[in-house]
C-alpha positions in Angstrom: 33.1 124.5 166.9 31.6 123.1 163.2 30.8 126.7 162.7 34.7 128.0 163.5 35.6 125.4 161.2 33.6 126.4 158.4 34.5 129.9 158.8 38.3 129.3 158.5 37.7 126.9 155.8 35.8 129.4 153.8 38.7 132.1 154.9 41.2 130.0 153.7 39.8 129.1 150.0 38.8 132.9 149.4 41.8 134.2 150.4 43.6 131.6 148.1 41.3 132.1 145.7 42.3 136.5 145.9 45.8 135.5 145.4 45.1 133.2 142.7 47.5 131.3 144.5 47.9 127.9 143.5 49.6 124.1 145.5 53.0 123.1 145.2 52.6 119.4 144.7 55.7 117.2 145.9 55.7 113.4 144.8 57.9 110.9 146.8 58.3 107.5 144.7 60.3 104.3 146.0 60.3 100.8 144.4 59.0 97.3 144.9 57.4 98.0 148.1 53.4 96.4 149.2 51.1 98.5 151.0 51.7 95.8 153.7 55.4 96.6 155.3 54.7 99.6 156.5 53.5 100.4 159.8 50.3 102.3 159.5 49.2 99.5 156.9 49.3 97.1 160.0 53.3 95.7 160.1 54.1 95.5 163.3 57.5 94.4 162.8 59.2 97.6 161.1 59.3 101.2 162.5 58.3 103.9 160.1 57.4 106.8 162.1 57.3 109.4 159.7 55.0 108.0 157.4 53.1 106.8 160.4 52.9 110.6 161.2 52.2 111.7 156.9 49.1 109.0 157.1 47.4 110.5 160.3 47.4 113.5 159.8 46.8 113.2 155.4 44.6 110.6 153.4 45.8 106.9 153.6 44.9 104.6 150.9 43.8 101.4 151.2 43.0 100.1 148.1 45.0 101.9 145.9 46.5 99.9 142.6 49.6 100.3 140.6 48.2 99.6 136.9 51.2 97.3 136.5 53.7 95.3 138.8 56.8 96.3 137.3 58.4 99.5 136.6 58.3 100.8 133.2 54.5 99.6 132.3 53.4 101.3 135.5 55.4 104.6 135.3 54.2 104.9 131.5 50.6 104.7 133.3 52.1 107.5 136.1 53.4 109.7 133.1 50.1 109.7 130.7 47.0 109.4 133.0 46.2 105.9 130.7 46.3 102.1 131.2 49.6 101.5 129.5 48.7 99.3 127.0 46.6 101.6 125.6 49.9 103.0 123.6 51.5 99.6 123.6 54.1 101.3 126.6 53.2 97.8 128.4 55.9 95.9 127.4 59.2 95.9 130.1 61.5 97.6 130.0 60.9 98.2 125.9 60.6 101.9 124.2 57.5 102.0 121.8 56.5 104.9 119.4 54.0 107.4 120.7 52.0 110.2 120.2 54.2 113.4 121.7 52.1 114.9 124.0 51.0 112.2 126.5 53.2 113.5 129.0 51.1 115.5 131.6 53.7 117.3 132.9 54.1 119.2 130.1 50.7 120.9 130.6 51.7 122.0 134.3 54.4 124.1 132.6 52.5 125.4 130.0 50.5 126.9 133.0 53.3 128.3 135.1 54.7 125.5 136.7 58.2 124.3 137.4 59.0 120.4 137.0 61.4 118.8 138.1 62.0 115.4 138.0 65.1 113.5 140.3 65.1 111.4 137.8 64.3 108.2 137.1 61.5 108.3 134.1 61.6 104.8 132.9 58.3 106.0 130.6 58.3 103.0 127.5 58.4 105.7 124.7 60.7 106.4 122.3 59.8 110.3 122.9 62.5 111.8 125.1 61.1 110.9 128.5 63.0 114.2 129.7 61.6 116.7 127.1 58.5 117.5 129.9 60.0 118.5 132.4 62.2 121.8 133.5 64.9 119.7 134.8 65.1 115.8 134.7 68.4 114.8 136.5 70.0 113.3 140.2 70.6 117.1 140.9 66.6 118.3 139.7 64.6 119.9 142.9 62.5 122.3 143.9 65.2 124.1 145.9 66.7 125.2 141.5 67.6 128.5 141.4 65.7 128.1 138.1 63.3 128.4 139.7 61.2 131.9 140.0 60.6 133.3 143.8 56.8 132.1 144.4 57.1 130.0 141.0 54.5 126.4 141.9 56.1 123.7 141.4 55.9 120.2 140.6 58.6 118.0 141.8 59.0 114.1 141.7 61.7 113.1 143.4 62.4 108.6 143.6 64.6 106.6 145.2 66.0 102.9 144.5 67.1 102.1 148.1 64.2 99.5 148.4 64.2 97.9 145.1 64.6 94.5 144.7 68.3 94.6 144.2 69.0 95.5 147.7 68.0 92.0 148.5 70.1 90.2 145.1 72.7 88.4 146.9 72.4 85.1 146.0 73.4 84.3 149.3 73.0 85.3 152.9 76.5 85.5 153.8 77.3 88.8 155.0 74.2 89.9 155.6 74.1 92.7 158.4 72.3 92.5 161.8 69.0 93.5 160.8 68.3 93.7 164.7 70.6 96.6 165.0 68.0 98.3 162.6 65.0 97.3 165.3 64.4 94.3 162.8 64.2 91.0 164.3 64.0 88.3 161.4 62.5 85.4 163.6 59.6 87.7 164.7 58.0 88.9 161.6 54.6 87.9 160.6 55.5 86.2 157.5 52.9 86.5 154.6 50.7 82.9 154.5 51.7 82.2 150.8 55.9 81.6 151.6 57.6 79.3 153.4 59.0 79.8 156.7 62.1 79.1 156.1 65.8 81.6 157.4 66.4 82.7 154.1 63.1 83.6 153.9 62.7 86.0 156.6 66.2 87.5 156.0 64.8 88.5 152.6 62.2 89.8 154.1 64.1 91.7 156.9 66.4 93.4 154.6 63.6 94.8 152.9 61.9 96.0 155.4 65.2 97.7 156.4 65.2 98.9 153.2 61.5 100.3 154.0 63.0 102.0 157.0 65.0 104.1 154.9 62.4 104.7 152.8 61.1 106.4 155.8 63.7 108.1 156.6 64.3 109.5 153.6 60.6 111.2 153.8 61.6 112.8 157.1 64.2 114.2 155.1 61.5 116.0 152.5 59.1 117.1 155.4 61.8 119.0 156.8 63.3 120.2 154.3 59.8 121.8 153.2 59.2 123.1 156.4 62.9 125.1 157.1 62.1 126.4 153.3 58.8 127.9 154.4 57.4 125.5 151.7 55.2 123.2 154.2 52.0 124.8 154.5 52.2 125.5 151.3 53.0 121.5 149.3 50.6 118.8 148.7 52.6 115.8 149.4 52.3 112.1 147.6 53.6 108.8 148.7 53.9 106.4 146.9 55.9 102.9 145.9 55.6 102.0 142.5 54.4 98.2 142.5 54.4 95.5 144.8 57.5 93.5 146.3 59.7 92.3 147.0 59.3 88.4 148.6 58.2 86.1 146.2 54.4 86.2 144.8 54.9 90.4 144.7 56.5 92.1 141.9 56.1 91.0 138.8 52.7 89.0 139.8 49.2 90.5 139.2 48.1 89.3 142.9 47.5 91.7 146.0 50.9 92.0 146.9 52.1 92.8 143.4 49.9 95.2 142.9 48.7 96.6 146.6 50.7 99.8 147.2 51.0 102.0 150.0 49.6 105.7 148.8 49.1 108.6 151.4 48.6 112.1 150.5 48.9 114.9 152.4 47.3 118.6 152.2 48.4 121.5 154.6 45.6 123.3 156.1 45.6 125.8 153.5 44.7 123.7 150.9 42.3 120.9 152.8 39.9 122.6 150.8 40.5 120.9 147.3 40.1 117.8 149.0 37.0 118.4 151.4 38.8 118.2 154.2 39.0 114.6 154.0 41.4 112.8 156.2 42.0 109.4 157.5 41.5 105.9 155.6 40.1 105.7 151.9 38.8 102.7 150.9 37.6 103.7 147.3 39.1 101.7 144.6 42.0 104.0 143.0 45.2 103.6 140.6 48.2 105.3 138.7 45.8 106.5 136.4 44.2 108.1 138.6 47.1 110.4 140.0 47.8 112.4 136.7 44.8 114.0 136.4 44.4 114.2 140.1 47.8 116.5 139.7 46.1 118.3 137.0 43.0 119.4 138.8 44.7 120.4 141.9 46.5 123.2 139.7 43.3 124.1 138.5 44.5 122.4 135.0 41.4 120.6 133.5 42.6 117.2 132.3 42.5 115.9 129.0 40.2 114.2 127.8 42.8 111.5 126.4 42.9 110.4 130.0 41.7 107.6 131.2 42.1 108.2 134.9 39.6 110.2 137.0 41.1 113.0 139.4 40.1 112.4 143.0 40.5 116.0 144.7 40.7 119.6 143.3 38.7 121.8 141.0 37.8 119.3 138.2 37.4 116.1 140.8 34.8 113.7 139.3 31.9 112.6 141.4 32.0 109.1 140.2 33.2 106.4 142.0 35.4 103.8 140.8 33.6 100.2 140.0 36.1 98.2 138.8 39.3 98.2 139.3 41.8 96.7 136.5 45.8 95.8 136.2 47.7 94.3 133.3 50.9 92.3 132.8 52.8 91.4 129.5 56.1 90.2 130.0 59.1 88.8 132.4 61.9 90.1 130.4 62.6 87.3 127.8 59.4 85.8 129.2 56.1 87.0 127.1 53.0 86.0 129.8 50.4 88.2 129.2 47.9 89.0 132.5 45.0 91.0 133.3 43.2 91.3 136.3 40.1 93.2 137.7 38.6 93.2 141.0 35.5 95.1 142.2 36.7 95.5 146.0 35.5 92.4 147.4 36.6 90.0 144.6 38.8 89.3 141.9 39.5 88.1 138.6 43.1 87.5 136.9 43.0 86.0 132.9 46.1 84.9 131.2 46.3 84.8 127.8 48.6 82.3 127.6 47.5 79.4 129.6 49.4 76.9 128.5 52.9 78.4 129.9 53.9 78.4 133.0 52.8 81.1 135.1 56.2 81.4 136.6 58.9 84.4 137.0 61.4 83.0 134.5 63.3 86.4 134.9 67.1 85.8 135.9 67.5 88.9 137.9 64.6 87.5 140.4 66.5 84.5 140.9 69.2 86.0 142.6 67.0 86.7 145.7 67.4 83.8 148.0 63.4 83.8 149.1 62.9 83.3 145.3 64.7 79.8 144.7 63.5 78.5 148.2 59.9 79.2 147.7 60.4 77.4 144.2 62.0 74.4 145.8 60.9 73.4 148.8 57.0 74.3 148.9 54.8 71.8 147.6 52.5 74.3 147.4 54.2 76.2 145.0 54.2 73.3 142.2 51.5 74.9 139.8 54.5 77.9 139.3 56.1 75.6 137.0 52.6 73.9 135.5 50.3 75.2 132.9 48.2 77.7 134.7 44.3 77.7 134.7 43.7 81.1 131.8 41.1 82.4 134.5 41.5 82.4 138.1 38.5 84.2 140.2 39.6 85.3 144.0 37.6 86.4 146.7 39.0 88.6 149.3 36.7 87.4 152.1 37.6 83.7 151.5 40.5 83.3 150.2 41.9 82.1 147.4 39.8 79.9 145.2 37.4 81.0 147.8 34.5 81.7 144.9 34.3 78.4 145.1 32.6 78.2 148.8 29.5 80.2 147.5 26.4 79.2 146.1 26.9 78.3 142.6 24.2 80.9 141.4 26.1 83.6 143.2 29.7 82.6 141.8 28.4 82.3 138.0 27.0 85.8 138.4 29.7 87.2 140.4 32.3 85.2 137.6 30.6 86.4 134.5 30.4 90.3 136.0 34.4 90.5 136.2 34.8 88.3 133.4 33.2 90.5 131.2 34.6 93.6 132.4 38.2 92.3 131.5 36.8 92.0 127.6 35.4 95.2 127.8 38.9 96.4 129.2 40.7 94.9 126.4 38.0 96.7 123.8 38.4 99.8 125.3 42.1 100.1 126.6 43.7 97.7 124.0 45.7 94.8 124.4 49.0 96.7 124.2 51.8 95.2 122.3 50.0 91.7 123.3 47.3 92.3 120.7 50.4 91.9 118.1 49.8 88.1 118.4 47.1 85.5 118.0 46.0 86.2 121.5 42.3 87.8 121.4 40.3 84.8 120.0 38.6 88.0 117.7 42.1 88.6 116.2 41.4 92.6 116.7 43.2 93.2 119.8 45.9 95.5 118.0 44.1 96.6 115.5 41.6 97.8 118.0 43.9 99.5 119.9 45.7 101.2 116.6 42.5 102.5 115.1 40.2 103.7 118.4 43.6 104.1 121.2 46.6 105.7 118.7 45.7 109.3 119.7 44.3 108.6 123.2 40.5 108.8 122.9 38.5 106.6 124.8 35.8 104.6 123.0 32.0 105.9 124.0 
């Protein structure tokens, strides 16, 4: 049998190889969704079959990172292959000046590829955010007569039907029955870290609707693909863009603001430029990460500029990510800036701005229900509104805090480890559009990040 195996394997990549054949590569983005509400990431309370379906039979990540919990900082990371601060793009939703040529999709069409985008960019650059692609607009697919017979392509296609806004009523009046959906509000497994409380879970339950049609809407894609003939032939990523959508998830640099669900699937005929790997991935991986993971997949070499490292395909890098790091700047009219690193097993989130509340003073949050009743009536929840501690270490085995529970020589080793790593971050990836104030205690943050990050380069 391992010797059949092989033998098709090998038949496959040569005669792809003959052809000189290379993937189409289809990415699915939706919004303000954690890796946690969906079924195959253990929710056993909504009914998402056809992701379900994408995970067993693709890769699933488990431990995948969105470089930022809200849109714009971590699509600029999507779009360039880099942390976003490292071309002050981390400020949201805020255009910034930019070098021209950050935008990897542009480098798929200079080698024969058609891009489409469908549509929202939401890249912080004052470059035209459309000028990579072929098309960028609610009509842009894969199915353009633009595009050549046998033409690759690389299509992003996103939908908003589970962003926040879905559940910004203010109110729950009105509210459908989410049972009719297969939803039943007083039986989720609430997350620990929010009151159980009715407005609560009907938050909760709309969104997990709303993750439903997420689903739904990928069913819609995989077959679509396959009455095109296009199925055996597309690499397929899913993918939500931060964390969400209960309170404690987007816009906060913990798990569930920054856990996403990510599953990517290869056809048989192209298993190869992943190793035929299948099933759960623990490794540590994030939006950087995907760019130049698209890159080497079309047998496109990625720049050096990024920051990322591509996982599969020709130009895959054999090194395994250590650390694993996320940033934060702002809530709107709120400037809180946040990093966080975690090595797998534990974490470590710095603010540098201690002394203000470490709170979502964003008015379009409050208009979720959940939001104003986890505020108000959780004891718990008092520190939102108190100066926060500027460095909080986590450990995923015990809990919050949980560093605390282990021998003292172990957490000042384990402390000083990530705490480091989040300086040598800052050095190396900048301190975005934070580093224009007094933040760094060196003072260089900015001008760090203008002399050694302008044009992309990583320090040595």
């Amino acid at each position: 049998m391992y010797t059949t195996f092989c033998g098709l394997y090998s038949m496959q990549t040569e005669a792809a190889d003959k052809k000189g054949e290379r993937p189409n590569i289809l990415w699915l983005t939706f919004e303000d969704t954690s890796a946690y509400e969906f079924g195959c990431y253990g929710n056993k309370g909504v009914h998402t079959p056809n992701a379900d379906s994408l995970a067993a039979r693709g890769i699933q990540f488990m431990n995948a990172w969105s470089v930022a919990p809200q849109s714009s900082a971590a699509r600029s990371s999507l779009i360039t292959g880099c942390y976003s601060s490292t071309y002050g793009m981390d400020i949201h939703p805020v255009p910034y000046d930019t070098p021209a040529d950050i935008f990897f999709p542009q480098r798929l069409r200079e080698a024969g590829y058609y891009c489409t985008n469908n549509s929202k960019t939401h890249y912080n650059s004052t470059t035209d955010n459309k000028s990579c692609w072929d098309e960028c607009n609610n009509k842009a697919s894969y199915n353009s007569p633009k595009r050549r017979k046998d033409q690759p392509f690389f299509a992003v296609f996103n939908t908003v039907t589970s962003h926040m806004g879905r559940i910004r009523t203010f109110h729950t009046d009105g509210r459908r029955d989410y049972t009719q959906e297969g939803i039943y509000p007083a039986l989720l497994s609430l997350p620990s870290y929010v009151p159980d409380l009715p407005e609560v879970r009907s938050d909760y339950a709309g969104h997990l609707e709303a993750v439903q049609d997420v689903d739904t809407w990928l069913g819609f894609f995989m077959k679509d693909l396959k009455e095109k003939g296009l199925d055996e032939n597309t690499i397929i990523f899913f993918f939500s863009d931060h964390g969400g959508c209960i309170p404690r998830g987007k816009g906060y640099l913990y798990e569930s603001g920054l856990r996403v669900p990510l599953i990517v699937y290869f056809p048989p005929k192209w298993q190869h430029l992943a190793n035929n790997a299948t099933g759960k991935e623990y490794s540590l991986v994030n939006f950087t990460d995907l760019g130049p993971t698209v890159l080497s997949l079309s047998d496109i070499k990625p720049p050096k500029h990024m920051q990322g490292r591509a996982l599969y395909g020709k130009f895959a890098s054999r090194e395994k990510r250590t650390m694993q790091f996320a940033l934060a700047a702002n809530q709107l009219h709120h400037f809180m800036p946040v990093r966080a690193v975690t090595d797998g097993h534990f974490k470590y989130i710095r603010s540098y701005i201690p002394y203000r509340q470490f709170a979502l003073r964003n008015y379009y949050q409050w208009g979720i229900i959940a939001q104003s009743k986890h505020t108000v009536r959780r004891k718990a929840t008092a520190r939102t509104f108190q100066a926060d501690k500027a460095k909080t270490p986590i450990s995923f085995e015990t809990g919050v805090l949980g560093m605390m529970s282990l021998t003292m020589s172990y957490f000042h080793w384990k402390y000083n480890q990530l705490s480091s790593a989040i300086r040598c971050f800052t050095v190396l990836f900048g301190m975005g559009r934070s580093g224009t104030t007094s933040l760094w205690s060196s003072g260089k943050g900015f001008a760090a990040r203008a002399a050694n990050s302008s044009l992309g380069q990583k320090q040595s």
